[in-house]
C-alpha positions, 0 to 999 in steps of 0.5 A: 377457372380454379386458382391453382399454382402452375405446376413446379415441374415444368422442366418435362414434357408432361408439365408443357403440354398441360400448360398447352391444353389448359390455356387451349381448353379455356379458349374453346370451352371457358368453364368446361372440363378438359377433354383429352382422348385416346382410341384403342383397336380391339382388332387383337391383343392390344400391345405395348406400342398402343399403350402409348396411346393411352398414357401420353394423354394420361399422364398429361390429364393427370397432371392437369388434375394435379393443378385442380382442373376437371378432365375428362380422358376418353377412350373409345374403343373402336369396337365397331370398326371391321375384323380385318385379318385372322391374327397369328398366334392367338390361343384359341383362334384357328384359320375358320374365324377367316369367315367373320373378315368384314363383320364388326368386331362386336359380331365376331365370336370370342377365341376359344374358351374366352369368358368374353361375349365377342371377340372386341369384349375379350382384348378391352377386357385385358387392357382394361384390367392392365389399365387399373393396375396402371392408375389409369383413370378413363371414361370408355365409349364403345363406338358399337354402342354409340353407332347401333343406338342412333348417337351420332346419328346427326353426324352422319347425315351431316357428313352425307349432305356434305359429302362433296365437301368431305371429297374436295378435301380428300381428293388433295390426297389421292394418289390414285385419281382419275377426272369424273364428270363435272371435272371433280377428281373420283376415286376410281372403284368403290369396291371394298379392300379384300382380305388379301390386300388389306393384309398386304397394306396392314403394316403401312396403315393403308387398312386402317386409312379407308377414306370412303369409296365413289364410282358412278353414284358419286363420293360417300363417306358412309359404310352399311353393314350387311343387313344379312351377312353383317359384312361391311363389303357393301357398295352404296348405290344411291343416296337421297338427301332429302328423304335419307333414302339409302341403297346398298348391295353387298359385293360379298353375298348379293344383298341388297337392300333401301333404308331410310338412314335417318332410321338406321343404325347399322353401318359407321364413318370411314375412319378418315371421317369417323375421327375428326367427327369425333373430336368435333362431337366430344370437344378433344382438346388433345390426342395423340397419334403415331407416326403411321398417322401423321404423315401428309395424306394420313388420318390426323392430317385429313382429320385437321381438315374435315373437322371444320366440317363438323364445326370443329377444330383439330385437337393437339396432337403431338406425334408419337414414336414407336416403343420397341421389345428388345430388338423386335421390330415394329408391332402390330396388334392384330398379330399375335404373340406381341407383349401386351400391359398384361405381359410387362405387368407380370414381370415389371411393377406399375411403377416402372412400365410408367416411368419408362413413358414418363422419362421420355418425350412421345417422339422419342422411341424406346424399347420395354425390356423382356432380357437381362436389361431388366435387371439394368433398368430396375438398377437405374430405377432404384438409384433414381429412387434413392436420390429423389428420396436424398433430394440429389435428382434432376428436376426433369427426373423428380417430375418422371419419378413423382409421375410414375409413382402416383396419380392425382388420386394418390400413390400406387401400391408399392413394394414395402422393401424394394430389394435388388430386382437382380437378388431377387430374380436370383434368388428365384431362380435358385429356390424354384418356387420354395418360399421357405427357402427363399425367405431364408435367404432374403432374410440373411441378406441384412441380419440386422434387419431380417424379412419376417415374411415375404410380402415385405419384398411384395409384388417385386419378388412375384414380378422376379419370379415370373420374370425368371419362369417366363422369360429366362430360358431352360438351359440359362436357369441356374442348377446348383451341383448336388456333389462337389466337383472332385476332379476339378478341386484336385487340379487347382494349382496353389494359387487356386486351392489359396483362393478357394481357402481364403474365401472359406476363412472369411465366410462366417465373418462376412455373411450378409450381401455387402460382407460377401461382396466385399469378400469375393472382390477382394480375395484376388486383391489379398492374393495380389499383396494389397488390402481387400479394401485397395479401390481399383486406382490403387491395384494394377489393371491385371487384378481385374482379370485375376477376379474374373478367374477366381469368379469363373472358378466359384461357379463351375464348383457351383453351379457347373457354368462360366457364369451364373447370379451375383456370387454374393447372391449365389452364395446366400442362396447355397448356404454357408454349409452347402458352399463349404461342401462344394468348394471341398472343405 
């Protein structure tokens, strides 16, 4: 066991459960390395709700990595569970891949136009890729290939020999039971879920939750797929325990067929037996799981039983809550549409999509925002920055801080000067795409300091550009007027012509970010009869909405609207003679 130091930052979640593990691990397997896992449906875009799945246990085996220890942090991917649904939305897909429900996912061809060889290969491609951009460091297990080349093959014949076992502790769980002979309680069909119904239970995880199936030939937590339409809709017949002789038949195309299942490689676990069986064969010491599978009956319940079967124990496993998309209700992967890692990584940096995992225990819900709260929390990011960097942050904040921005392996790219996300966006959405123009701008923000090229304020900048051109809507992009608007210059009352001269005066004076800002706040102080310098404290409460007249003038003389970008980033973006022109001077 290494002789490392307790981490110092024990005052956040992560910290505690490495604590946890660590002492757990040591217990069960004295020497070994830690083994934490994760389990990923590609069933459909894999989506930001799953990705919980996934950085719960990195960030704790990240942390146990930082104390010296060994870790493992598995990821199988649940590549051979059954295509259950056509997913809605998905580019490339129509209502003929209906034809493949009940096939493995591996058996299913690929969307349209994909580089991918099937349909699971396309989505763990995606969330693959996202994962690296993360730091995410797994070990991957395609339970295809652990399935069709005979590894747990032993599990198998283990969990059918004691099938009855297996039964005992699921039939505590049934709802729906009858009394069989021998006055065991038996499911009462075996006869697989159809398309309609697993549909139907896809939101409650009823789908995801098959515990096996019994009817006359008695309980078996096995599923062969279909020697001929590689369909999983089979009913096992007969099973015999010395021999391994199996005999199926396919409910969907008549086939039917013995195998000797010591010899054969084409069929899996029910998942309430699949799992457990896992954490038993790789030693899980922690694994998550959400809510829908911790409620009593569920998977990771049953699982606590089952694995005891498997000469196992249930690893850790805290609960976790669902993560939201600004007011979007609860996600499912096999719907289309959903935002994916790949969809937040386009508009936010590593950085801060971990930090929004790291700052919050797994059973609190949050929400990813895709909106204007964006530029809220890049604002609250960069504060926390600034005090971690003075040494004025909370320790739980310097412990979510340090987690986002490094791994054990080391810091992730980061931007070399991060500006405002909100000056960026704005200055995105004003130059549409002109670098040229935009490192103008940038550049006069600090005139002390100006960009010499745009990969200073990188990826940030990229980041705020995508998000402007994928998540703002058309009507809400900001157009600065070509020609001042004359009719309304020659309505202003003096007060208003004052305002606008004021602010003209001041100009050459006050051009850089905190020059404007200090500019355009305190002209209607200056109008007012106090200093521009006066603190809110020091001017009555009507000043507040003699500034918010004076902003909604600038902006309809420049871009035509009530509102619009910060006025200082605004007026930046115009240029100083172009702003002269459009106020009317």
């Amino acid at each position: 066991m290494p002789i490392v130091a307790q981490s110092t930052e024990t005052t956040d979640w992560v910290s505690r459960f490495a604590d946890e593990v660590i002492e757990e691990s040591e217990r069960r397997a004295p020497g070994k390395p830690v083994v934490v896992a994760s389990g990923l449906s590609p069933s459909g875009p894999i989506h930001l709700g799953n990705l919980r799945e996934v950085m719960t246990p990195h960030l704790v085996a990240d942390e146990i990595r930082r104390r010296g220890y060994q870790v493992r942090h598995l990821i199988s991917w649940d590549d051979y569970d059954r295509y259950r649904k056509v997913p809605n939305g998905v580019a490339g897909v129509d209502d003929s891949w209906a034809e493949h429900i009940g096939k493995p996912l591996t058996s299913v061809p690929a969307p349209r136009g994909s580089a991918h060889a099937n349909w699971a290969e396309h989505f763990k491609a995606a969330m693959a890729e996202s994962l690296a951009e993360l730091g995410v460091e797994f070990d991957g297990i395609s339970q295809t290939a652990q399935y069709t080349s005979g590894v747990y093959r032993e599990q198998i014949l283990h969990a059918m020999r004691h099938r009855g076992d297996i039964d005992a502790v699921l039939a505590q769980y049934r709802t729906k039971a009858k009394p069989a002979q021998g006055g065991q309680k038996k499911q009462q069909s075996q006869k697989p879920v159809d398309a309609a119904e697993l549909e139907a239970a896809e939101g409650s995880g009823a789908a995801a939750e098959d515990d096996g199936s019994s009817g006359s030939a008695g309980y078996f937590p096995y599923k062969p797929y279909c020697g001929r339409c590689e369909k999983d809709l089979t009913t096992v017949t007969s099973y015999d325990d010395d021999t391994t002789e199996l005999r199926y038949v396919c409910d969907a195309c008549g086939f039917s067929e013995s195998v000797l299942l010591s010899e054969f490689n084409r069929g899996k676990l029910v998942w309430k037996v699949d799992w457990p069986m896992r954490w038993a064969y790789e030693g899980v010491v922690f694994e998550p799981s959400g809510v829908d599978h911790s409620s009593p009956g569920s998977s990771f319940q049953v699982g606590g039983q089952i694995v005891g079967i498997f000469g196992g124990k249930r690893p850790i496993g805290p609960m976790y809550a669902f993560v939201g998309i600004s007011g979007m209700a609860k996600m499912s992967s096999s719907r289309g549409g959903v935002p994916t890692p790949a969809d937040a990584l386009k508009i936010m940096e590593p950085q801060i999509l971990r930090w929004l995992y790291a700052r919050r225990r797994p059973n609190q819900s949050f929400k990813i925002a895709f909106d204007q709260e964006i530029q809220r929390l890049y604002d609250e990011w960069d504060k926390l920055d600034a005090k971690v960097a003075e040494g004025a942050a909370l320790p739980a904040d310097v412990a979510a801080h340090s987690r986002a921005v490094r791994t054990a392996g080391g810091e992730l790219p980061r931007t070399p000067r991060p500006m405002p996300y909100r000056t960026l966006a704005s200055v995105a959405d004003i130059t549409a795409g002109h670098e040229d123009q935009a490192l103008r701008i940038l550049s006069e923000f600090d005139p002390a300091s100006p960009l010499a090229s745009l990969d200073e304020v990188r990826p940030r900048l990229d980041k705020a550009e995508a998000w402007i051109n994928t998540q703002v809507p058309a009507d809400q992009r900001t157009i600065v007027r070509d020609e001042p608007d004359v009719e309304l210059l020659k309505s202003l009352d003096e007060q208003g012509q004052g305002s606008l001269r004021l602010l003209l005066d001041g100009l050459d004076s006050h051009w850089s970010l905190d020059g404007l800002t200090h500019l355009v706040y305190g002209v209607p102080k200056v109008q007012a009869g106090f200093s521009a310098d006066a603190t809110p404290k020091e001017l009555p409460a009507e000043i507040k909405s003699d500034q918010r007249t004076f902003f909604a003038l600038l902006y309809h003389l420049l871009v035509g609207r009530d509102t619009g970008p910060r006025l200082p980033t605004l007026l930046l973006a115009v240029g100083q003679d172009r702003v002269r022109r459009l106020l009317g001077e």
